[in-house]
C-alpha positions as CSV (number, residue, x, y, z in Angstrom):
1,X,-87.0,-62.7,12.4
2,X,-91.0,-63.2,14.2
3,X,-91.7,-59.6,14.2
4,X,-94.1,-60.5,17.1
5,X,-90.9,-61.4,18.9
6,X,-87.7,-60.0,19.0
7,X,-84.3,-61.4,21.6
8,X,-83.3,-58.4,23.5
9,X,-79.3,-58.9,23.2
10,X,-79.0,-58.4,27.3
11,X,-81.5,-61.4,27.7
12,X,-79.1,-63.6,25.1
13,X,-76.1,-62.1,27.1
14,X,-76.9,-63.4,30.3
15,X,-78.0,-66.8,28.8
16,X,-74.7,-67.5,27.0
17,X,-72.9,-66.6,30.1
18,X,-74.7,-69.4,31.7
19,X,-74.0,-71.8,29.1
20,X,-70.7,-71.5,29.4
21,X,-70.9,-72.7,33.2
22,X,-73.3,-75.6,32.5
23,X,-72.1,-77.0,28.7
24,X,-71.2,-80.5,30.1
25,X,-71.0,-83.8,28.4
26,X,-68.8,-83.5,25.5
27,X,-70.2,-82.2,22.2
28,X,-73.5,-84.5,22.2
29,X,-74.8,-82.8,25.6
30,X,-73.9,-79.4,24.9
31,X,-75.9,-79.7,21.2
32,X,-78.4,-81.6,24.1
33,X,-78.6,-78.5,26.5
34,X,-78.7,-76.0,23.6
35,X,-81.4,-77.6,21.6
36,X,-83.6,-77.6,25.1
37,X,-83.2,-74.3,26.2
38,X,-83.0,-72.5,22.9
39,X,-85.5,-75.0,20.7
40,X,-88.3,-76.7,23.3
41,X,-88.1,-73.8,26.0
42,X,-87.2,-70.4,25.3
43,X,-88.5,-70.8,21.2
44,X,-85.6,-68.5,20.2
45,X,-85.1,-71.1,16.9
46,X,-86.8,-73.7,15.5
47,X,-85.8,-77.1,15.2
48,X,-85.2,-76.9,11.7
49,X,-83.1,-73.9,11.8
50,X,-81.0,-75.3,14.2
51,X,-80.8,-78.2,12.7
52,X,-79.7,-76.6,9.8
53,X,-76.9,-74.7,11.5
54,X,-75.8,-77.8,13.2
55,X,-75.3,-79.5,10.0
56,X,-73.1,-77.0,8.7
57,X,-70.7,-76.8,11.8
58,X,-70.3,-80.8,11.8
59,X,-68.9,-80.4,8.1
60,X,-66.1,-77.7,10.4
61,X,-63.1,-78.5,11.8
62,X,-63.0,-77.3,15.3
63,X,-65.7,-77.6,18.3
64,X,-69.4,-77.9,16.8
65,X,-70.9,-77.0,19.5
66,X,-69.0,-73.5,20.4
67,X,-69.7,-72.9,16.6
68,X,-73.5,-73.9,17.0
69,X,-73.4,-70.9,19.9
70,X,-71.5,-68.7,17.7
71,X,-74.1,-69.6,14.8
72,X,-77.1,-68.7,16.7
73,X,-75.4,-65.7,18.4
74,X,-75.0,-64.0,14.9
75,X,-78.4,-65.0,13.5
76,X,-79.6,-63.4,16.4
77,X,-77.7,-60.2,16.7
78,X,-75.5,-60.0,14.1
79,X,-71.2,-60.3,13.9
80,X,-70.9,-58.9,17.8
81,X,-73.7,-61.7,19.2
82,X,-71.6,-64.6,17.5
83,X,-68.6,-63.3,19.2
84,X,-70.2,-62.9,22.5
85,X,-71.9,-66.6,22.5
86,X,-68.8,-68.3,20.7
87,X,-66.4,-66.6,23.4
88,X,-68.7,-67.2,26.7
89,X,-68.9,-70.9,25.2
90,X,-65.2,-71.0,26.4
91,X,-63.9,-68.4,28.6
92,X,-65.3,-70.6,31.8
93,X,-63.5,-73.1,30.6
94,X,-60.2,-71.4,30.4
95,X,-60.4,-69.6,33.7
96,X,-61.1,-73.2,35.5
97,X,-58.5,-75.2,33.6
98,X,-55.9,-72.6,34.7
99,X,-56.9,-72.4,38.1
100,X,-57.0,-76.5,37.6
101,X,-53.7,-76.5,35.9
102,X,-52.2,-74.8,38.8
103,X,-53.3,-77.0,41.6
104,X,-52.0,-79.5,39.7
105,X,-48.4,-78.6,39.1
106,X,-48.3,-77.2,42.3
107,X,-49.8,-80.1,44.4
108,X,-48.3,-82.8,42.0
109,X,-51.7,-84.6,42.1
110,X,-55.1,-84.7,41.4
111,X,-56.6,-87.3,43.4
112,X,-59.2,-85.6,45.0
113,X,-60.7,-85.4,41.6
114,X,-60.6,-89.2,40.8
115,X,-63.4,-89.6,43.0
116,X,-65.7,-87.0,41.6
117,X,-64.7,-88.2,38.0
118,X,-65.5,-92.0,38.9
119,X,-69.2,-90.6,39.2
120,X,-69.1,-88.3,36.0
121,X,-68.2,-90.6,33.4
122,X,-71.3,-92.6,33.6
123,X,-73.3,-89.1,34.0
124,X,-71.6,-87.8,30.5
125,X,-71.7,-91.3,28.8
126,X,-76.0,-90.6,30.2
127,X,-75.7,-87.6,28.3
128,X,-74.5,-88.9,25.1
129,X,-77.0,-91.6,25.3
130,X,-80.0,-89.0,25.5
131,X,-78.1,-87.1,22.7
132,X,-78.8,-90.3,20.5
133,X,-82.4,-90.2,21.6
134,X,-83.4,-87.2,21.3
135,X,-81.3,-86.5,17.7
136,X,-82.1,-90.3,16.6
137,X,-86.2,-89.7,17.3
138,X,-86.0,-86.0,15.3
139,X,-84.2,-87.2,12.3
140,X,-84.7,-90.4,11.7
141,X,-88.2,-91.0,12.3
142,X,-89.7,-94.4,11.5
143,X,-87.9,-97.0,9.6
144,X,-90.4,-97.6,7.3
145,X,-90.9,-94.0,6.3
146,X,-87.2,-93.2,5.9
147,X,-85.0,-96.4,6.1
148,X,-82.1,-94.8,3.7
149,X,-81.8,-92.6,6.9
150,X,-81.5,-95.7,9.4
151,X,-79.3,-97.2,7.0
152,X,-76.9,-93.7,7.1
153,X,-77.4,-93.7,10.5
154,X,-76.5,-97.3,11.3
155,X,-74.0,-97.5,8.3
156,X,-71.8,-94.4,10.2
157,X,-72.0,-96.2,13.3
158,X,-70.4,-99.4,12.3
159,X,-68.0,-97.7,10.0
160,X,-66.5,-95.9,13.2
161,X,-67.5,-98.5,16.0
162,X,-65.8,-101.6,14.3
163,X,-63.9,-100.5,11.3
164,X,-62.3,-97.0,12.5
165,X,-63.1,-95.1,9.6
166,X,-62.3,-91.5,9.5
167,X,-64.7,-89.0,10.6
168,X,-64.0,-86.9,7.1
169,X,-64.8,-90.2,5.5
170,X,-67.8,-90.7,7.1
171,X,-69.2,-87.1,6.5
172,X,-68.1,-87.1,2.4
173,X,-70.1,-90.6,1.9
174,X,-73.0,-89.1,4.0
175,X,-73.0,-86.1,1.7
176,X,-73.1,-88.1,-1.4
177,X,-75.8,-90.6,-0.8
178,X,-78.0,-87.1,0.6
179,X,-77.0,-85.5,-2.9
180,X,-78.6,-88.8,-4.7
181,X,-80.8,-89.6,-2.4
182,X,-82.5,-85.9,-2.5
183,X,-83.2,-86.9,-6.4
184,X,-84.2,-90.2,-6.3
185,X,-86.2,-90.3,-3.0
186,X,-86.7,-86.9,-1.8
187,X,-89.5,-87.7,0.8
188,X,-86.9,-89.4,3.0
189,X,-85.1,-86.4,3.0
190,X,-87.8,-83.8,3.5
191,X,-87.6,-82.5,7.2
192,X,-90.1,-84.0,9.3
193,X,-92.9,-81.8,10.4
194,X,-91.9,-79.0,8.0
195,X,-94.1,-75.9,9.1
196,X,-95.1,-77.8,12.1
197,X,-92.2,-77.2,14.9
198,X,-93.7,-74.3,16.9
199,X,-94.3,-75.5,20.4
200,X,-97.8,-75.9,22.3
201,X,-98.0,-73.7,25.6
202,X,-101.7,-73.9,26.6
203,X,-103.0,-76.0,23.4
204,X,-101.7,-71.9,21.9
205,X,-99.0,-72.5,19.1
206,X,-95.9,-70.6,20.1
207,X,-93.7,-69.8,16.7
208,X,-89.5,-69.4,17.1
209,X,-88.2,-66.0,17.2
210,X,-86.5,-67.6,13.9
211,X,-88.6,-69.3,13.0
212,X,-88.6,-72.5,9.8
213,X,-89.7,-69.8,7.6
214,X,-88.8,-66.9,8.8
215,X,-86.4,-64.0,6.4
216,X,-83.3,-64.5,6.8
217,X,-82.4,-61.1,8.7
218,X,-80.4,-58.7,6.3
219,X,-76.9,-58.7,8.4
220,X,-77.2,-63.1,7.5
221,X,-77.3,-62.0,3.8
222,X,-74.4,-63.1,1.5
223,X,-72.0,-60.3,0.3
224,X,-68.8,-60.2,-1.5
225,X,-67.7,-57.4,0.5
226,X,-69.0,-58.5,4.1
227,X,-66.9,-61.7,3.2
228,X,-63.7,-60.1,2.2
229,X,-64.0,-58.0,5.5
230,X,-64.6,-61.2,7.5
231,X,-61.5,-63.0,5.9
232,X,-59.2,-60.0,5.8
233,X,-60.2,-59.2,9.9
234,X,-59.5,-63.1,10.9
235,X,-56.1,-62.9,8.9
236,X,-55.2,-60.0,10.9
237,X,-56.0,-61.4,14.0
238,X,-54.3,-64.5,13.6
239,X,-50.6,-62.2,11.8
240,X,-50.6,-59.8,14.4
241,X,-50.1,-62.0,17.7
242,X,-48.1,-64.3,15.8
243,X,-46.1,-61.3,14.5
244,X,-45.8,-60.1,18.3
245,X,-44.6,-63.7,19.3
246,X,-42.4,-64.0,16.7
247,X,-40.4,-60.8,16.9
248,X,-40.3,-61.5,21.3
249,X,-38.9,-64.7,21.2
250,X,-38.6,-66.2,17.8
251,X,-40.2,-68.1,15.6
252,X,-38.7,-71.2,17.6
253,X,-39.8,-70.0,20.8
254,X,-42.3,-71.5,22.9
255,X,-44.9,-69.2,22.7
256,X,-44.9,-68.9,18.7
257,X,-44.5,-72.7,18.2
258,X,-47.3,-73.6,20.1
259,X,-49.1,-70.5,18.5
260,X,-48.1,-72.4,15.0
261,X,-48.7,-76.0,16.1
262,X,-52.7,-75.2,17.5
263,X,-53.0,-73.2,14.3
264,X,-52.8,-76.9,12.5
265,X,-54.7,-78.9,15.1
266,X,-57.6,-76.2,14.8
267,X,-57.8,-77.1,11.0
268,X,-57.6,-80.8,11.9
269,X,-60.3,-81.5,14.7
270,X,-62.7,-83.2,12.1
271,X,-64.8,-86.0,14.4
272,X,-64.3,-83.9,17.5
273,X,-61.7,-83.5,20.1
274,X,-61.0,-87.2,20.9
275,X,-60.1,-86.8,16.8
276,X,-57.2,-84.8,17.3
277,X,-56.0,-85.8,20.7
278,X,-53.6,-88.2,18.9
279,X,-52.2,-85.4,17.0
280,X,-52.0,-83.5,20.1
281,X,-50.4,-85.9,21.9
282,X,-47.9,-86.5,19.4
283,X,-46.8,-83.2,19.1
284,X,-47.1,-81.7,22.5
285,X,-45.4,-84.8,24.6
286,X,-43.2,-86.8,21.7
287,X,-42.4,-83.6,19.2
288,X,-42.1,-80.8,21.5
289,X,-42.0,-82.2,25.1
290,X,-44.3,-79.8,26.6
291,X,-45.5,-82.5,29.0
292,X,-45.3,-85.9,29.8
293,X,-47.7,-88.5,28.7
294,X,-49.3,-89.3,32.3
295,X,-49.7,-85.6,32.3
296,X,-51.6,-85.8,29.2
297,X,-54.4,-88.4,30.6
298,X,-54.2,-86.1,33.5
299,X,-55.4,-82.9,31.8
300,X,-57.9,-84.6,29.8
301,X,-59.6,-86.3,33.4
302,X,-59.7,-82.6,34.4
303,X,-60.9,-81.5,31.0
304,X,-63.9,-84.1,31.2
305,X,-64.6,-82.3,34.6
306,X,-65.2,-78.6,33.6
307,X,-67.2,-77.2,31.7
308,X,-66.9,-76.3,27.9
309,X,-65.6,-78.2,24.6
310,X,-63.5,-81.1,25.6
311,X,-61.0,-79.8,23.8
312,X,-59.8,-76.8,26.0
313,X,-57.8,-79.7,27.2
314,X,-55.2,-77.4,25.3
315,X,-55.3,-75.1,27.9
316,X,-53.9,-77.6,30.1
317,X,-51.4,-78.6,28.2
318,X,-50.3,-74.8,27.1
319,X,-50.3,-74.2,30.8
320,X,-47.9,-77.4,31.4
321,X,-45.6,-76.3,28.6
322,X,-45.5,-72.4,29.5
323,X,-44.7,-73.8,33.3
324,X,-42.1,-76.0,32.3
325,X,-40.5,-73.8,29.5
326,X,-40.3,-71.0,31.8
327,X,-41.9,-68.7,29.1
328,X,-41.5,-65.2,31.6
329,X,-38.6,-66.8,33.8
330,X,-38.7,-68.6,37.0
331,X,-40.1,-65.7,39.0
332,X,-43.1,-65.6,37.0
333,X,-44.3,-69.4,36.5
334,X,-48.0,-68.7,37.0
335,X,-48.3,-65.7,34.5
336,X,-46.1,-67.1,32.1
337,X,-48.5,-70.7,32.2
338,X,-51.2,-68.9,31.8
339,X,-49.6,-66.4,29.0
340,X,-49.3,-69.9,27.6
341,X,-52.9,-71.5,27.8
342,X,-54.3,-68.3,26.4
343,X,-52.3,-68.1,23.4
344,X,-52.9,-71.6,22.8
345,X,-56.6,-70.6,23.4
346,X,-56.8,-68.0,20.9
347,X,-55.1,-69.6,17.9
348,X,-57.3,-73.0,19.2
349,X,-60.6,-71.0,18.4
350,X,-59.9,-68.5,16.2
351,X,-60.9,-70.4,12.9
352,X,-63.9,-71.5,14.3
353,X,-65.3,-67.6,14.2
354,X,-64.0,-67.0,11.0
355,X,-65.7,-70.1,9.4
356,X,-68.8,-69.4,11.4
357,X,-68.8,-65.4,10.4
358,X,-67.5,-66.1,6.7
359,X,-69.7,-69.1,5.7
360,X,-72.9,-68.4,7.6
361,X,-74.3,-66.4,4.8
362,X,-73.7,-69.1,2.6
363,X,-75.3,-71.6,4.3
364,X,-78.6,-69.5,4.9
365,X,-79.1,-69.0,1.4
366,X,-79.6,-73.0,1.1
367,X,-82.2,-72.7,4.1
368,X,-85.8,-75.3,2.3
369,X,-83.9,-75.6,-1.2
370,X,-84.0,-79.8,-1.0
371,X,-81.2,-79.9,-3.0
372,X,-78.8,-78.3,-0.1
373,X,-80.8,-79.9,2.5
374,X,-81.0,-83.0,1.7
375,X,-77.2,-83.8,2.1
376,X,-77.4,-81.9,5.1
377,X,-80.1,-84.2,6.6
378,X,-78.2,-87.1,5.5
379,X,-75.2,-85.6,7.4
380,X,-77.5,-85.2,10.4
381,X,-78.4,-89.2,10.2
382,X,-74.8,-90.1,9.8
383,X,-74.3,-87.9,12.9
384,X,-76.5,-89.6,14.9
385,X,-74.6,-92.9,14.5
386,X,-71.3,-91.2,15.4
387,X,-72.6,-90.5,18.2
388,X,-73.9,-93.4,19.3
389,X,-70.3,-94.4,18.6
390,X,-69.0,-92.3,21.0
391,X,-71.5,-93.4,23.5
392,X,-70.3,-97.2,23.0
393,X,-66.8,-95.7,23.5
394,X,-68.0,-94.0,26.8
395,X,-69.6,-97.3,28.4
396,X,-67.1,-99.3,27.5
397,X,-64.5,-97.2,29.1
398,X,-66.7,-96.7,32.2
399,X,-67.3,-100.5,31.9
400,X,-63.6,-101.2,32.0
401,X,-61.5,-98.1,33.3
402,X,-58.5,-100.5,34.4
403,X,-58.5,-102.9,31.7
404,X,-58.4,-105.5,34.0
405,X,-59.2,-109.2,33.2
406,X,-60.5,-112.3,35.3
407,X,-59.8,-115.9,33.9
408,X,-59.4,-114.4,30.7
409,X,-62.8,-112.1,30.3
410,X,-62.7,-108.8,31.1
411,X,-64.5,-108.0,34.7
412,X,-67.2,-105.0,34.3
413,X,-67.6,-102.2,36.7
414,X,-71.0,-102.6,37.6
415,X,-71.4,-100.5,39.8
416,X,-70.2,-97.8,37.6
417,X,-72.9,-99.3,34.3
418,X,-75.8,-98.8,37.7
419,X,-74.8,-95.2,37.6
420,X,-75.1,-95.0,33.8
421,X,-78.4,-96.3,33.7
422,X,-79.3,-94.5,36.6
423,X,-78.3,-91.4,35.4
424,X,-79.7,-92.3,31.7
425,X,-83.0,-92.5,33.5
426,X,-83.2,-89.2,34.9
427,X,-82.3,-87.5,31.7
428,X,-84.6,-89.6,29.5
429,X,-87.4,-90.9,31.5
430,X,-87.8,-88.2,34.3
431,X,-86.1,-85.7,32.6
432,X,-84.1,-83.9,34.9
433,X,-81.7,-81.3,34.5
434,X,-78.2,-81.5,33.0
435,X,-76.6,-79.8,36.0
436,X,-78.4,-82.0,38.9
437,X,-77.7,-85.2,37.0
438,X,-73.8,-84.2,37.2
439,X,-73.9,-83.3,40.4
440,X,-75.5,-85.6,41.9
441,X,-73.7,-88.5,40.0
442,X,-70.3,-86.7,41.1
443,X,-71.1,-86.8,44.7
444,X,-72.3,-90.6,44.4
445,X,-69.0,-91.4,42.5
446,X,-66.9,-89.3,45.5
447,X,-68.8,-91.6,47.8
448,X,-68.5,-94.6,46.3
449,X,-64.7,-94.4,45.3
450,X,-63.6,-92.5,48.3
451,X,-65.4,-93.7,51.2
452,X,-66.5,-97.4,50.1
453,X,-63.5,-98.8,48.6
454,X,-60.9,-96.7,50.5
């Protein structure tokens, strides 16, 4: 690390617990907010090392972003600091959905939230929109300087936009053409502005507390042993509750089976958590009837309002299942729902810390070797076109909530494309912050929906 700088853990403490209350927008504005505070404003990391990190989790299964928290934690302050930043990046989240979850089954409705989520849409599709910007204008650079980067980019965008191609897909063909690409034109590869990225405070250069070259600090350093610990500890953790579960109620059982079944979907959220929803939905409303499918949409409305990855919309859907199954009897709904989204919780995230505490090592050893980073960079690329994917899936969803249709053509919701750009506009141009733009477009949406049209 700078030895002219050091992150006392207490400060990095109190600054993941407020990331945990303020990570809106989906994967692409939480990497947003974190690259901000942690890259442009605090200087804790440099771009490229975050990049770096960032690259690695999107080759993960599970949610980048509370891995990129994790990542960072640890480089910073060793196993416990990954823990503490991977864990605040959630535990928000949980507490709302529960309390959420409740309301809902209890109330039977969640109106009162439609109107608040009629304005937060086009504030999160804003947010995946600067996402592309401001990952598109670090990667990518100019077309003519790096157009096998454009054509990643663009290439991964059509392959998901139009022809629906796996996210795995995507990611292995992004690998390759980096691997040849780093040999047979290495300078569109080369990360822009290497030695360059400390910030300007005062025309006085201000170097990251890990900074581009920096050591890699001796708890990040590969080991046999370290690893074996690492593997052996998350084995335990995941066998012990399971065992617990098992011998309580069976390995049919609610608890165990949706123990088992988030287990798989964990190890199958490549492309993010509208990736595995399918799967979700398949197996916790068709396979196991743990909810209904109306319920389904439901949770994910109220997942899209809270804070955290989008998909802790397992919590809601543990909750739903531990409510209906009755998991502690009738006289104990609410403990036993909430047994239920914690368990789901746990074996949900679980793998994520052990990839990030296992393979971290591994991945800092190939820190400015061109050979590992230049697949890495061409990931990054490919990642900016997924993105701007997911922002086309946004709009066109905000465009077109009710599917409706007028003489044949579909009618757009404009006021709902004004807020976009609105909103778009005060992230990009004015750059204003995450947590205003939300609120504010929430309270405009509330307005608009519940008091104009009522």
């Amino acid at each position: 690390m700078n030895t002219a700088r050091t992150v006392n853990f207490r400060e990095a403490l109190r600054f993941w617990f407020k990331l945990g209350f303020i990570s809106f927008g989906g994967p692409a504005g939480q990497i947003a907010v974190m690259h901000r505070e942690l890259v442009e404003e605090k200087r804790w990391i440099s771009e490229q090392r975050f990049l770096h990190a960032l690259n690695y989790c999107m080759l993960l299964p599970g949610p980048e972003a509370q891995q990129l928290a994790t990542y960072i934690g640890w480089l910073l302050h060793r196993s416990w600091g990954g823990v503490v930043a991977g864990a605040l990046f959630v535990l928000p989240s949980l507490l709302i959905l529960i309390g959420l979850s409740w309301v809902y089954v209890v109330y039977g409705q969640v109106a009162w939230v439609a109107g608040l989520l009629y304005g937060i849409k086009p504030a999160v599709a804003a947010l995946v929109l600067q996402a592309v910007h401001r990952m598109g204008g670090k990667t990518l650079r100019h077309p003519r300087r790096a157009p096998l980067l454009w054509a990643i980019a663009v290439g991964s965008f059509v392959a998901i936009a139009v022809f629906s191609v796996p996210f795995p897909a995507v990611v292995l063909a992004a690998l390759a053409l980096g691997w040849l690409g780093g040999r047979w034109a290495p300078a569109q590869f080369a990360r822009a502005g290497s030695g360059h990225t400390a910030a300007v405070t005062g025309g006085v250069h201000v170097p990251a507390v890990i900074d581009d070259h920096t050591p890699t600090p001796a708890h990040a350093r590969f080991s046999r042993a370290r690893l074996v610990r690492v593997l052996l500890t998350g084995a335990a953790l995941w066998t012990l509750p399971m065992s617990v579960l098992v011998a309580w109620q069976g390995w049919s059982g609610t608890l165990a089976a949706m123990g088992w079944f988030f287990t798989k979907a964990a190890l199958l959220t490549f492309g993010g958590a509208y990736a595995v929803l399918p799967y979700v939905y398949q197996g916790a409303v068709v396979e196991h009837g743990w909810l209904l499918g109306p319920q389904m949409i439901d949770g994910l409305a109220l997942g899209e309002t809270t804070p955290g990855p989008l998909i802790m919309v397992v919590a809601f859907v543990g909750f739903l299942g531990g409510w209906g199954q009755q998991v502690l009897g009738p006289d104990t709904l609410f403990l036993g729902a909430a047994l239920a989204a914690v368990v789901v919780t746990w074996f949900t995230f679980l793998p994520s810390f052990v990839f990030i505490l296992a393979g971290g090592p591994l991945v800092e050893r190939t820190h400015g070797r061109l050979h590992f980073t230049a697949p890495l960079t061409a990931i990054t690329a490919a990642v900016v076109g997924v993105i701007a994917s997911l922002a086309l899936f946004f709009l066109v969803h905000v465009a077109y909530p009710a599917g409706t249709a007028a003489n044949g053509w579909m009618r757009p919701d404009w006021v709902a494309l004004v807020l976009v750009a609105v909103a778009a506009l005060a992230l990009i141009r004015f750059q204003q912050g995450v947590i205003r733009v939300i609120v504010v477009s929430a309270l405009m949406g509330w307005a608009l929906n519940g008091v104009v049209w009522a």
